[in-house]
C-alpha positions in Angstrom: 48.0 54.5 -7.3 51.9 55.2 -7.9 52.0 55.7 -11.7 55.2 52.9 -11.6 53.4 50.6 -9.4 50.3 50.8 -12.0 53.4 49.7 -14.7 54.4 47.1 -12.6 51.0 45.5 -12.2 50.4 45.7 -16.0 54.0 44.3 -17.1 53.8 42.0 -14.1 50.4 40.2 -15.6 51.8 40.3 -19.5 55.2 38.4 -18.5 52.7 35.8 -16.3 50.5 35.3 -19.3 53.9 35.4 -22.3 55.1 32.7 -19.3 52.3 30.5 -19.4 51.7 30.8 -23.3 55.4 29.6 -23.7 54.7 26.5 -20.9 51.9 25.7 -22.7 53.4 25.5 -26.4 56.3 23.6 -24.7 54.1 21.1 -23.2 52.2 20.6 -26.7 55.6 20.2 -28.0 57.0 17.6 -25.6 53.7 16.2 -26.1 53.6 16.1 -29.9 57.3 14.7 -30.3 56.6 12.6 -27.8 54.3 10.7 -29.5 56.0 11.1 -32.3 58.8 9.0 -30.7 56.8 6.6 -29.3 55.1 5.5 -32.8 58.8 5.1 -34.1 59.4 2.5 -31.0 56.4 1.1 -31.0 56.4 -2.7 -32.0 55.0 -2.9 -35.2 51.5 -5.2 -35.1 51.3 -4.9 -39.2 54.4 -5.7 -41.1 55.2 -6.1 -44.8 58.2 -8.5 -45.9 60.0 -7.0 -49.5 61.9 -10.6 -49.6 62.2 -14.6 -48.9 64.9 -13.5 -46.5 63.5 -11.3 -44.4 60.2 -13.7 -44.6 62.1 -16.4 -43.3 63.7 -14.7 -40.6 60.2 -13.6 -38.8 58.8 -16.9 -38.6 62.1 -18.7 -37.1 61.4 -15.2 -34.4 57.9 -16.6 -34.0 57.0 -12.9 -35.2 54.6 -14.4 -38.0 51.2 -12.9 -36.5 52.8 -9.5 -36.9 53.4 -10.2 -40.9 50.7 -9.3 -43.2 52.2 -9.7 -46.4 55.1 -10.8 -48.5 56.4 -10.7 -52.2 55.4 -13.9 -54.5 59.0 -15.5 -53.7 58.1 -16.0 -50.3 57.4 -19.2 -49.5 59.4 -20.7 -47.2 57.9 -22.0 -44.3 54.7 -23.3 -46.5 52.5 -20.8 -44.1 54.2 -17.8 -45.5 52.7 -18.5 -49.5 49.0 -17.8 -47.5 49.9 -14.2 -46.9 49.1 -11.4 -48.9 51.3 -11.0 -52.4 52.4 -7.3 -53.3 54.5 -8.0 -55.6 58.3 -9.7 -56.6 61.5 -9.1 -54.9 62.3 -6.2 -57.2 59.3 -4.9 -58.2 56.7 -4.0 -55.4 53.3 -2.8 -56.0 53.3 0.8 -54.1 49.9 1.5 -54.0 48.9 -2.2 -52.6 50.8 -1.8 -49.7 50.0 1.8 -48.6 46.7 0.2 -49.0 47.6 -2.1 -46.6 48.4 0.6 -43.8 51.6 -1.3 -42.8 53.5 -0.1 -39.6 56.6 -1.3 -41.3 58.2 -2.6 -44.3 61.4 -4.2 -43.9 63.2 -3.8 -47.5 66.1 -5.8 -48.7 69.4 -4.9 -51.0 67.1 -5.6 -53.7 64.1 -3.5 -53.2 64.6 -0.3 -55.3 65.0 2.9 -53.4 63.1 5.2 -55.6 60.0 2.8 -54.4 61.3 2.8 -51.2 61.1 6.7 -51.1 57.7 6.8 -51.8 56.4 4.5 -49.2 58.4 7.1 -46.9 56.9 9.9 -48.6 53.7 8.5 -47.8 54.7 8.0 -44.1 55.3 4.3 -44.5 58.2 3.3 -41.6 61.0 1.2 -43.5 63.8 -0.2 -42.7 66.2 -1.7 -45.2 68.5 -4.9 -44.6 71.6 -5.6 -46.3 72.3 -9.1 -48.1 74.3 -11.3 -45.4 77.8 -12.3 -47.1 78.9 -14.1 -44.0 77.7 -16.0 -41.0 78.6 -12.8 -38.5 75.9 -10.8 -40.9 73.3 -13.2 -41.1 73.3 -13.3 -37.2 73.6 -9.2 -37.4 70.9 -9.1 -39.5 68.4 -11.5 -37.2 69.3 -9.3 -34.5 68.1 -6.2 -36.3 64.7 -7.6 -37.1 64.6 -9.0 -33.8 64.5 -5.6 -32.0 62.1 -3.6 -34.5 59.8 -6.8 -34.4 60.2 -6.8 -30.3 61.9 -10.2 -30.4 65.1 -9.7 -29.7 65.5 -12.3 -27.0 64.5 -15.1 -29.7 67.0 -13.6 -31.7 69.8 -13.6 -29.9 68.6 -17.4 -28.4 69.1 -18.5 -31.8 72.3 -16.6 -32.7 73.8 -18.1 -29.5 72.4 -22.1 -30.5 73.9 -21.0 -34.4 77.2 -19.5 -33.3 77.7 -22.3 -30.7 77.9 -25.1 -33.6 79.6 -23.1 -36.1 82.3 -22.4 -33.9 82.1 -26.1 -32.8 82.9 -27.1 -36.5 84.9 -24.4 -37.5 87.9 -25.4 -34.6 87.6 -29.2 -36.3 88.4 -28.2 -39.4 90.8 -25.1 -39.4 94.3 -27.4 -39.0 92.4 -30.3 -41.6 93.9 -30.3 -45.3 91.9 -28.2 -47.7 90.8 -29.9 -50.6 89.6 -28.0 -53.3 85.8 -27.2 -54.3 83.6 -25.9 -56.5 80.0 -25.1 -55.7 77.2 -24.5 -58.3 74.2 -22.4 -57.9 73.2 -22.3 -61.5 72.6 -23.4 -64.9 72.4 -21.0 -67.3 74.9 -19.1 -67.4 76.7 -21.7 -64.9 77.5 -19.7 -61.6 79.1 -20.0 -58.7 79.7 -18.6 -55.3 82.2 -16.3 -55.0 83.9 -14.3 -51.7 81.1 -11.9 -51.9 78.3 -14.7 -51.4 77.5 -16.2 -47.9 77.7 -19.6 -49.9 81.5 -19.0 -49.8 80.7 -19.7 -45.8 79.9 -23.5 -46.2 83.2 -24.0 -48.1 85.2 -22.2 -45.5 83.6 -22.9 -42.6 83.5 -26.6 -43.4 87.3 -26.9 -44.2 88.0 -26.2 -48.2 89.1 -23.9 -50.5 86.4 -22.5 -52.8 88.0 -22.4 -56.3 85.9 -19.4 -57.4 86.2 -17.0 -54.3 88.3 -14.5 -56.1 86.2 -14.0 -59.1 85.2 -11.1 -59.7 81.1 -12.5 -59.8 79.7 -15.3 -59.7 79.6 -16.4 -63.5 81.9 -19.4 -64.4 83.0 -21.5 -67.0 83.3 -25.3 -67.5 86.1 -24.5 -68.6 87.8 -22.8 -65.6 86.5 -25.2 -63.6 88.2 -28.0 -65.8 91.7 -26.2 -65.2 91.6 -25.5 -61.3 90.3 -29.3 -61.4 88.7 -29.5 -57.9 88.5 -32.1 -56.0 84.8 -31.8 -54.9 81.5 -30.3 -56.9 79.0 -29.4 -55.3 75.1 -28.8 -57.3 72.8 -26.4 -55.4 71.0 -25.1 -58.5 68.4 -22.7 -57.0 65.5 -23.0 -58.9 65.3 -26.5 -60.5 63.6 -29.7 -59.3 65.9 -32.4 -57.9 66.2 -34.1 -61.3 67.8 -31.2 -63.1 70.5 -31.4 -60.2 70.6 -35.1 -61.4 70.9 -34.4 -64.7 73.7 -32.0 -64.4 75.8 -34.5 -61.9 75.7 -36.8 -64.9 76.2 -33.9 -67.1 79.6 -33.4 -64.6 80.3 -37.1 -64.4 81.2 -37.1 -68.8 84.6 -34.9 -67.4 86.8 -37.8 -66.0 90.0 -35.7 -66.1 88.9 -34.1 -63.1 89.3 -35.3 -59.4 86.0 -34.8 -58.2 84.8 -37.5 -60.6 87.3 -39.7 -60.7 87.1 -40.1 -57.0 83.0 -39.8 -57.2 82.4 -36.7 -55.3 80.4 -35.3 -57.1 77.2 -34.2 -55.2 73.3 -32.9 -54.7 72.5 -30.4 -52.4 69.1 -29.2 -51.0 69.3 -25.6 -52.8 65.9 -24.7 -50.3 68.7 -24.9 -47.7 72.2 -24.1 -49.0 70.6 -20.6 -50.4 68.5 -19.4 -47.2 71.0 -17.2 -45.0 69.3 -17.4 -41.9 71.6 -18.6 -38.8 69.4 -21.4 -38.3 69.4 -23.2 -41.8 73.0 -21.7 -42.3 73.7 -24.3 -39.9 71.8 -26.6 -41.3 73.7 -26.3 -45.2 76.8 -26.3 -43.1 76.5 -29.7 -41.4 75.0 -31.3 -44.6 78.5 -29.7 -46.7 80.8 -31.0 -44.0 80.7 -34.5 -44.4 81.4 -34.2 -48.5 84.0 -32.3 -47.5 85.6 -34.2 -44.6 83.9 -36.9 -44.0 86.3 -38.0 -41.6 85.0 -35.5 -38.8 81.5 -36.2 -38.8 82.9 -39.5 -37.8 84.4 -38.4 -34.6 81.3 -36.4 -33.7 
C-alpha cells in the first residue's frame, strides 16, 4: 500500500476517534449543566421561610404544602405556628435546616449574610427578599415568591384585586385636605413610622400627612409629637395585647393641648394587620385607616 495512503488511513481513524471523544465530553457536558439548570428552575417541593413576611406571603399563594419550616415569629395564619421552628428572625439555626434538606430558603433583610453564606456553601438554594417600604414593593415582592414557588398566576391575581382598590382609594383622597397624623408602633422607646416604613403607606394612601415621615428613624418623642400637634394618633403597638393599646390612648388622652384629643381622635388599631406588608392585608390596614382619616369618603362608598 502507498506509504501516504497508509498515513491517511491511520490519521484518518485518530481524527474520527479525537471527533467522537470531543462529541461525547460535549454531550456529558450539555448533559451535566443541563441538569444543573433544571434543579435551579425546578419548583421547590421543600421550602424554609427566614421570616413572618415571607411566611405570610406563601399561604395567601396557597404554596403552604411546599413550606416545611419557619422561624418562631411565624405565626400568622394560626397553621403556620404547626411547622417546624429553626430558629428567630435574626438568628437561624444552620445546622437544623441543612438537616432539613430544603430546596430553598427564602431569606429576608434581616437574615444575616454570613449565615446565609453557609447555607450556600453547603449547596442550600436561597433567595433573599428585601423589606417592602411601599405598596409597589410589597406587590414586587409577592411576585418574586410567586415565580420561585411556581405560583405566579395567584400572585399576580392578588396584586391585580390589591392594586385595583388601592388605586380606587387613592383617586378619593389625593384632592381631600390633609390633616395631620401620627402613627405609633411602639412603647418603649415610643416609635413611629417614618418615609422609610411601608406604614408611611396607610397615611399617604389614605389622605394625611404623616408628621414623622422625614425623621431620620423611627424613634420619637412626646414631645415632638406635642409640637407638630396632629390632628389624628393613631396606636398600632406591635407586640402588646389590646389593653396596652388602651392604656396608652388614655395615656394620650392626659395631653388636651393637642387636636387629636380635643376632637377625640385618638385611636386603636389591629397591629396583626397594620404591620403585615402583604398586598392583601395592606389593603386591609388601608380601609380600616381611611375612615379615621376621612371619614367622609367611606360614606360615599
Amino acid at each position: 500500500m502507498n506509504k501516504h495512503k497508509i498515513y491517511i488511513k491511520y490519521y484518518g481513524a485518530q481524527i474520527l476517534k479525537i471527533s467522537l471523544a470531543i462529541a461525547l465530553a460535549a454531550l456529558m457536558l450539555f448533559c451535566i449543566s443541563g441538569s444543573v439548570y433544571a434543579g435551579q428552575n425546578k419548583i421547590p417541593q421543600r421550602v424554609i421561610s427566614l421570616s413572618p413576611i415571607i411566611t405570610e406571603t406563601i399561604y395567601i399563594l396557597d404554596a403552604q404544602d411546599q413550606l416545611i419550616a419557619n422561624t418562631t415569629y411565624c405565626n400568622i395564619p394560626a397553621a403556620a405556628e404547626s411547622k417546624e421552628k429553626i430558629g428567630s428572625v435574626i438568628q437561624m439555626n444552620v445546622e437544623k435546616i441543612i438537616q432539613l434538606s430544603p430546596d430553598l430558603v427564602i431569606a429576608s433583610a434581616l437574615s444575616k449574610e454570613k449565615q446565609l453564606i453557609v447555607l450556600r456553601r453547603n449547596k442550600v438554594r436561597v433567595l433573599q427578599t428585601p423589606n417592602p417600604k411601599t405598596f409597589d414593593e410589597m406587590c414586587r415582592m409577592t411576585l418574586s415568591i410567586g415565580k420561585v414557588l411556581g405560583k405566579e398566576a395567584e400572585a399576580k391575581k392578588i396584586i391585580d384585586i390589591a392594586s385595583t382598590q388601592v388605586n380606587a382609594i387613592l383617586e378619593k383622597t389625593l384632592a381631600l385636605k390633609r390633616p395631620r397624623v401620627f402613627i405609633q408602633i411602639g412603647l418603649k422607646p415610643l416609635h413611629s413610622a417614618n418615609k422609610d416604613m411601608f406604614i408611611n403607606e396607610y397615611i399617604r394612601v389614605g389622605g394625611g400627612i404623616n408628621i414623622a415621615e422625614n425623621q431620620s428613624s423611627g424613634i420619637y418623642s412626646r414631645e415632638n409629637v406635642i409640637a407638630q400637634n396632629p390632628e389624628i394618633i393613631l396606636i398600632a403597638t406591635m407586640g402588646t395585647s389590646k389593653k396596652a393599646g388602651e392604656q396608652e390612648k388614655q395615656r394620650w388622652m392626659t395631653f388636651d393641648s393637642l387636636d387629636a384629643v380635643k376632637n377625640n381622635r385618638v385611636y386603636i388599631l389591629d397591629p396583626e394587620i397594620i404591620c403585615s406588608p402583604t398586598p392583601l392585608t395592606f389593603v386591609a390596614g388601608l380601609k380600616s385607616v381611611l375612615p379615621l382619616i376621612h371619614p367622609e369618603v367611606v360614606s360615599t362608598q
